[in-house]
Legacy VTK file of the C-alpha trace (Angstrom):
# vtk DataFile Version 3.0
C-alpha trace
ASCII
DATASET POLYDATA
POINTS 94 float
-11.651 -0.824 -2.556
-8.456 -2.212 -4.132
-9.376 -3.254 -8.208
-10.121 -6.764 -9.686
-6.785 -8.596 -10.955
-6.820 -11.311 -13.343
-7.054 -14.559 -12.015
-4.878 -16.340 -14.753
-1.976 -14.863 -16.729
-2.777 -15.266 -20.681
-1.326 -16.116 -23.686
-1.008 -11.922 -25.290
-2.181 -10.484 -21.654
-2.002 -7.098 -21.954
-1.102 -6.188 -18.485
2.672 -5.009 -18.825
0.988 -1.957 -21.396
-2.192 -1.029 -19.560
-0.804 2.489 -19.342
-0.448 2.847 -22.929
-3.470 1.142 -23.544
-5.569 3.513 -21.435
-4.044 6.648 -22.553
-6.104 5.523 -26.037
-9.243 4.760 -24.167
-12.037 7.164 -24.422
-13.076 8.635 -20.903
-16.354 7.659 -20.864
-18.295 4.850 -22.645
-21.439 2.867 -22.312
-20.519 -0.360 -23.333
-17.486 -2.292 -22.813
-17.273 -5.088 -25.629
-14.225 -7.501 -24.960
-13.679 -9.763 -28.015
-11.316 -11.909 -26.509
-10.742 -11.427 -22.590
-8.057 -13.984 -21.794
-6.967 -13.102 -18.835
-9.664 -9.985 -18.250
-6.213 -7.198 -17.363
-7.666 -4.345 -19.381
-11.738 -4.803 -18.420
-10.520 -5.141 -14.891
-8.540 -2.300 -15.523
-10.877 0.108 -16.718
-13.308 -1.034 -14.574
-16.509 -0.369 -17.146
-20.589 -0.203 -15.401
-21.249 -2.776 -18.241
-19.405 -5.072 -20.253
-19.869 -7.272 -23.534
-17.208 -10.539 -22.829
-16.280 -13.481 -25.218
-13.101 -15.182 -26.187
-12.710 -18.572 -27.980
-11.569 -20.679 -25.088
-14.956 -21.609 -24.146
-13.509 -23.234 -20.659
-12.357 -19.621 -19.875
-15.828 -18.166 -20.690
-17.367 -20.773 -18.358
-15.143 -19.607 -15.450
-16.333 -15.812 -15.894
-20.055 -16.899 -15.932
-19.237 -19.074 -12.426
-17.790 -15.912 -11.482
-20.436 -13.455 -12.220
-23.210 -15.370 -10.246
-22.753 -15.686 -6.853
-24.039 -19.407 -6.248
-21.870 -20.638 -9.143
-18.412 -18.904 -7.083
-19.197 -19.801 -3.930
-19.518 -23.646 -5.129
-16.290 -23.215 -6.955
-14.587 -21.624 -3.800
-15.862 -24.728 -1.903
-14.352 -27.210 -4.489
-10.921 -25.274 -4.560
-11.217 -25.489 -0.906
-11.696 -29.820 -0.735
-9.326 -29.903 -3.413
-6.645 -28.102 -1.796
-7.151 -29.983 1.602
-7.202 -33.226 -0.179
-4.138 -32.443 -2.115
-2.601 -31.624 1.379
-3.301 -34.863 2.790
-1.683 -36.519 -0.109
1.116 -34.972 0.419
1.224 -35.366 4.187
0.812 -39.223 4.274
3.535 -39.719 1.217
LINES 1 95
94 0 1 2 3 4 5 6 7 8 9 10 11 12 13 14 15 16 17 18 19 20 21 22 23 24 25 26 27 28 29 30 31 32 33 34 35 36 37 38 39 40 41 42 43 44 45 46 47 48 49 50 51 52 53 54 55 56 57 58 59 60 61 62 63 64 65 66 67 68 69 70 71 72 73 74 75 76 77 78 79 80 81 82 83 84 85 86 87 88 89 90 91 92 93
């Protein structure tokens, strides 16, 4: 199974120093607290059993929660979906 990417790239991502950033991770943890998880490249990354996630953007927070329970991303899928086929018709009769 191929990992999780972020969705979004972020403001301070961290994904062009994951190496470097790993190398300083401890090999095994319980808990993986993420103060501010933009755009999620080092939790998706290191791929932790558990995770603590926050960040200020409270928008962003309410994506990851639609994304953690399966009802919540499969209605978002389906709105994505409409959107992009009405956004294709728009175009089409323009």
């Amino acid at each position: 199974m191929s990992k999780i990417r972020p969705f979004v790239k972020w403001a301070g991502g961290k994904r062009q120093i994951i190496d470097k950033l790993i190398s300083y991770a401890p090999k095994k943890f319980n808990k993986y607290y993420e103060p501010f998880i933009g755009g999620g490249a080092f939790l998706f990354e290191l791929e932790p059993k558990t995770a603590v996630i926050n960040d200020y953007n409270t928008e962003l927070i309410n994506v990851y929660k639609c994304f953690s329970d399966e009802s919540k991303y499969k209605k978002i899928l389906s709105l994505l979906d409409e959107y992009e086929e009405n956004t294709v018709k728009s175009f089409i009769m323009k």
